[in-house]
Backbone bond lengths (Angstrom), bond angles and torsions (degrees), N, CA, C in turn:
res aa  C-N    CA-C-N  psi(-1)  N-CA   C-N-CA  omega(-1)  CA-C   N-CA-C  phi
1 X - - - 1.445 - - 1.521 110.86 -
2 X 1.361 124.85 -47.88 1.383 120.90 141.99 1.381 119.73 -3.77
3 X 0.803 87.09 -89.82 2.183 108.18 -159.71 1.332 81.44 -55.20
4 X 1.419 142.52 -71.76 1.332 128.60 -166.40 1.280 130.56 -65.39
5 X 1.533 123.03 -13.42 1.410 137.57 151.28 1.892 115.38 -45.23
6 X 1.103 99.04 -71.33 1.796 130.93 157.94 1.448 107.21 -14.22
7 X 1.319 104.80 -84.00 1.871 127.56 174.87 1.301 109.98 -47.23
8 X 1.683 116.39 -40.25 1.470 114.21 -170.72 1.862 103.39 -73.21
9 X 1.287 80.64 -51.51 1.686 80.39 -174.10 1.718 119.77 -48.61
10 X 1.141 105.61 -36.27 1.596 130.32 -173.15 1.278 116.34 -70.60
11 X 1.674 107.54 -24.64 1.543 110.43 159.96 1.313 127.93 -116.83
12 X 1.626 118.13 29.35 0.849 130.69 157.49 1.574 121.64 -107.88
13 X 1.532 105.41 -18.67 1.716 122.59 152.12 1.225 108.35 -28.39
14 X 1.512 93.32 -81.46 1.728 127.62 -168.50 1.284 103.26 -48.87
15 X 2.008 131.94 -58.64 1.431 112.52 -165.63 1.693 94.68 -64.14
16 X 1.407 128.56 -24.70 1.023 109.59 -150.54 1.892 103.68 -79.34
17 X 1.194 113.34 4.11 1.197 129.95 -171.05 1.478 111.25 -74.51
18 X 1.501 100.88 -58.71 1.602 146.29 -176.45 1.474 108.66 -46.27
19 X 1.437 118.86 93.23 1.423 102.91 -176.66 1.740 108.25 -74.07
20 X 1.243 114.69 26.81 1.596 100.97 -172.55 1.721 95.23 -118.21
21 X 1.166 110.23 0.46 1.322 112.90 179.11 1.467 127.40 -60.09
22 X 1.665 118.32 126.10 1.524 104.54 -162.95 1.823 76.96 -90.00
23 X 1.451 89.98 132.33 1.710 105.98 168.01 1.427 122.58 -82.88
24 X 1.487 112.79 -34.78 1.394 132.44 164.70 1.714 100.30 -23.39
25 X 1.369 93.30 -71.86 1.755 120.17 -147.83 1.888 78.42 -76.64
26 X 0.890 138.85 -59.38 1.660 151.78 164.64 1.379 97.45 -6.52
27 X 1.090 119.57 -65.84 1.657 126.41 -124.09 2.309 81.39 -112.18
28 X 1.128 109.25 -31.93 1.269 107.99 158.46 1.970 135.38 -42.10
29 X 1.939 72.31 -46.03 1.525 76.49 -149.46 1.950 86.34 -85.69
30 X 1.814 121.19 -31.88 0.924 86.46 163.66 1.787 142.44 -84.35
31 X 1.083 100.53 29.04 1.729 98.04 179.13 1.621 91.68 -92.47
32 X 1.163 133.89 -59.69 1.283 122.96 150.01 1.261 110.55 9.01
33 X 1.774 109.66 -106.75 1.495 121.17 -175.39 1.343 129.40 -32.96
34 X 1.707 114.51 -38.58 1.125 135.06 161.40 1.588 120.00 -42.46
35 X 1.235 122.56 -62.75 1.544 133.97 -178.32 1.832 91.00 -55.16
36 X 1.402 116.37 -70.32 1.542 123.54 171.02 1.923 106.83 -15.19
37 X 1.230 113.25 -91.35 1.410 133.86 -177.30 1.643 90.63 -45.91
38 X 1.027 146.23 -49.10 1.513 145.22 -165.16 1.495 100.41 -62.88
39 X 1.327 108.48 -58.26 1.525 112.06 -159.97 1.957 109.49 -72.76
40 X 1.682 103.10 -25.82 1.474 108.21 171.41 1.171 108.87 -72.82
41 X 1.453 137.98 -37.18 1.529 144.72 179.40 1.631 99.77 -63.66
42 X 1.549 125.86 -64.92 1.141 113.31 153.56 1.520 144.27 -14.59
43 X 1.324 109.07 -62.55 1.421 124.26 171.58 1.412 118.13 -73.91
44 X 1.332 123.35 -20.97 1.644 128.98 153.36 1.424 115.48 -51.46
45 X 1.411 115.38 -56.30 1.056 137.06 -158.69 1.924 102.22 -62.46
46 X 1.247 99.85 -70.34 1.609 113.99 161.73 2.210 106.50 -21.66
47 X 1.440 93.47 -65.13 1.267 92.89 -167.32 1.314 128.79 -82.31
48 X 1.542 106.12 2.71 1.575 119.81 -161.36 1.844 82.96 -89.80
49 X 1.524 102.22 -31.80 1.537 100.08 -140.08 1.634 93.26 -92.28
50 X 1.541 110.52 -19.81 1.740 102.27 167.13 1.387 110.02 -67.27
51 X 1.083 115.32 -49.65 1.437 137.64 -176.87 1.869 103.60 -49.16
52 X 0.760 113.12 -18.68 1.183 121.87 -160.98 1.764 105.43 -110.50
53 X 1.184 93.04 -40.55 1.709 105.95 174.27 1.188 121.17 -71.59
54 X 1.769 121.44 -22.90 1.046 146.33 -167.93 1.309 108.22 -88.99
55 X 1.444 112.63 -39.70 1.679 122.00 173.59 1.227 107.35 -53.92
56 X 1.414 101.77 -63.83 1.763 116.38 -175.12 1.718 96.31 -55.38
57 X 0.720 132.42 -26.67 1.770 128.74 -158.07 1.812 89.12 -72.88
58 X 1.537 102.50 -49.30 1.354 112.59 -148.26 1.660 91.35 -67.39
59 X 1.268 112.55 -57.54 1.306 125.13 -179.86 1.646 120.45 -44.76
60 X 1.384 117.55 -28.58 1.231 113.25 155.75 1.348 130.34 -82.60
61 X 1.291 110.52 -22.73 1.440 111.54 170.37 1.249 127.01 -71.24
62 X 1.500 115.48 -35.19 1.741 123.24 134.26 1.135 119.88 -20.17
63 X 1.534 113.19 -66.67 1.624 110.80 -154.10 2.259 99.82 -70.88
64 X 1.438 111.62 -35.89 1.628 131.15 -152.59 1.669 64.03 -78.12
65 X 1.201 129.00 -103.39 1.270 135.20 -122.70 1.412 112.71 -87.16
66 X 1.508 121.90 -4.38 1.496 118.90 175.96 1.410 102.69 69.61
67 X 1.007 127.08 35.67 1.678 125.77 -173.46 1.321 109.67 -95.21
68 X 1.670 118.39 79.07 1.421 99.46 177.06 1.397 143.63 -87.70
69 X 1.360 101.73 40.48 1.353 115.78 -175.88 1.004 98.80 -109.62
70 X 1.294 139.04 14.08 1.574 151.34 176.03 1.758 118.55 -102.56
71 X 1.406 94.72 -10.71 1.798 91.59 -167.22 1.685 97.22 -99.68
72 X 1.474 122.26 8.33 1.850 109.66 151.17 1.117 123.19 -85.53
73 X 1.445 118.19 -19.31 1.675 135.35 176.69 1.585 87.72 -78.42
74 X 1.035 135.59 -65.58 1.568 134.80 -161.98 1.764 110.48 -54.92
75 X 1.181 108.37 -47.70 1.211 121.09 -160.85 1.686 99.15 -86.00
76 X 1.443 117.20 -19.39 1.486 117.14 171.45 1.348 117.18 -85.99
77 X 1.668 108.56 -31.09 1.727 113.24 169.90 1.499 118.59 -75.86
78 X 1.151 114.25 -29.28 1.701 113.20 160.96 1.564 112.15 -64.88
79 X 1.706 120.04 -55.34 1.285 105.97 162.95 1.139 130.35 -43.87
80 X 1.230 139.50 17.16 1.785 129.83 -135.60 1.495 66.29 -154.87
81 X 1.351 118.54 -86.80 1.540 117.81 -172.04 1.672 124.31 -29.50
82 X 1.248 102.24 -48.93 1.565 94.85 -158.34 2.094 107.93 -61.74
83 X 1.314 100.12 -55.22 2.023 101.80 163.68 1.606 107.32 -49.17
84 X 1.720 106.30 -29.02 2.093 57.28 171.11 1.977 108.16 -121.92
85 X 1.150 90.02 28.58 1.887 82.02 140.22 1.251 126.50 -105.84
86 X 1.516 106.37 -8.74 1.733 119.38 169.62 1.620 93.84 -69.51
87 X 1.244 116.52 -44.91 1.502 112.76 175.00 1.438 142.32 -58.66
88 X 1.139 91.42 -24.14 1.893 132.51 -169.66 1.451 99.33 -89.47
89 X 1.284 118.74 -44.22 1.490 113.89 159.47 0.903 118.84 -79.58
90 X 1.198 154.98 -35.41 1.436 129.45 -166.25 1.345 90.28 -81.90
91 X 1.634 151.78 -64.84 1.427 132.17 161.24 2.013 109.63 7.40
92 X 1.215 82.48 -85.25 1.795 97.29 175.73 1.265 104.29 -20.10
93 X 1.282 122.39 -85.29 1.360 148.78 -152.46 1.635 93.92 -58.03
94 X 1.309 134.77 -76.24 1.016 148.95 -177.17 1.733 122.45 -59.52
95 X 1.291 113.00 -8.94 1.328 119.65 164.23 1.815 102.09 -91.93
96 X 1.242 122.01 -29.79 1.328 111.10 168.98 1.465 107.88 -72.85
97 X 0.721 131.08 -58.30 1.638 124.82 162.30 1.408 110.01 -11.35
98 X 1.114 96.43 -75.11 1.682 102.52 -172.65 1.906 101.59 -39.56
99 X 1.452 107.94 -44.43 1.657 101.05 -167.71 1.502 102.02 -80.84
100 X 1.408 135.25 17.27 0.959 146.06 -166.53 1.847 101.61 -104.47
101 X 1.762 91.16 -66.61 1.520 92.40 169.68 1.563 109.59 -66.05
102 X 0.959 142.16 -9.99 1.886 125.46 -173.74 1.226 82.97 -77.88
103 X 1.580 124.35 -53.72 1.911 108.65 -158.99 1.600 92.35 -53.81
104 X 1.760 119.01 -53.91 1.407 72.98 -163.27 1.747 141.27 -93.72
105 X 1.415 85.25 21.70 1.671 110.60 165.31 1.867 109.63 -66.96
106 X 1.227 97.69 -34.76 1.630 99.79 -177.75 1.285 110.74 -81.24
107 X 1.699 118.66 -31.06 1.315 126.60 -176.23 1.403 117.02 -57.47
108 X 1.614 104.83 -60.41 1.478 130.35 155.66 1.655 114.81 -24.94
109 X 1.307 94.26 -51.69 1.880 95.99 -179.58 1.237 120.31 -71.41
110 X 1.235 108.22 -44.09 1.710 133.41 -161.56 1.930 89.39 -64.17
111 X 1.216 114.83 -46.27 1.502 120.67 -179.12 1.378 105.26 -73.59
112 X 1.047 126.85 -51.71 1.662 131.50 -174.68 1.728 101.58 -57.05
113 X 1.664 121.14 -28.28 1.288 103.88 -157.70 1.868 75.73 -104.61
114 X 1.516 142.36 -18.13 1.581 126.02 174.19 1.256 106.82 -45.58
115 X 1.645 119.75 -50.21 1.331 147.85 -142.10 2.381 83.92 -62.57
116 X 1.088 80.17 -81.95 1.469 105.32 -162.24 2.024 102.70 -43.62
């Protein structure tokens, strides 16, 4: 999801570069992509945060019951956790992007349609 985050952005740079670019059809296809990237950031979010609840779960059941046959499961679900909220952010980060490039897909238009 990376690498294809990356690429997307990189060719939406470029059309945005492109004065031959139909923006119309542009600004379509990314609201599209947008809802796409939204609903995966979404569905991270969901799973980061069970995943996350589950750590804490484990970690109290440690602390209540003295169960130390519980702190390799604990110590592997925190390992497990921390890459994907490193993951969970860049999602974040990079879905604002995206609303970053539409403004200036709209900007681009909004001038193209003064022009005319």
């Amino acid at each position: 999801m990376t690498e294809y985050f990356k690429r997307y952005r990189a060719f939406i740079a470029k059309a945005l570069e492109d004065e031959s670019t139909d923006l119309e059809e542009l600004l379509k296809i990314h609201k599209t992509k947008i809802g796409f990237f939204q609903h995966e950031r979404f569905i991270h979010l969901i799973v980061m945060c069970l995943f996350a609840i589950v750590t804490c779960g484990t970690i109290i059941c440690i602390a209540v019951t003295h169960e130390l046959t519980l702190i390799p499961l604990a110590v592997l679900l925190l390992a497990l956790l921390i890459p994907y909220i490193k993951h969970y952010y860049f999602l974040e980060n990079q879905t604002q992007a995206l609303y970053k490039d539409y403004d200036r897909i709209v900007e681009r238009l909004s001038s193209f349609d003064e022009i005319n």
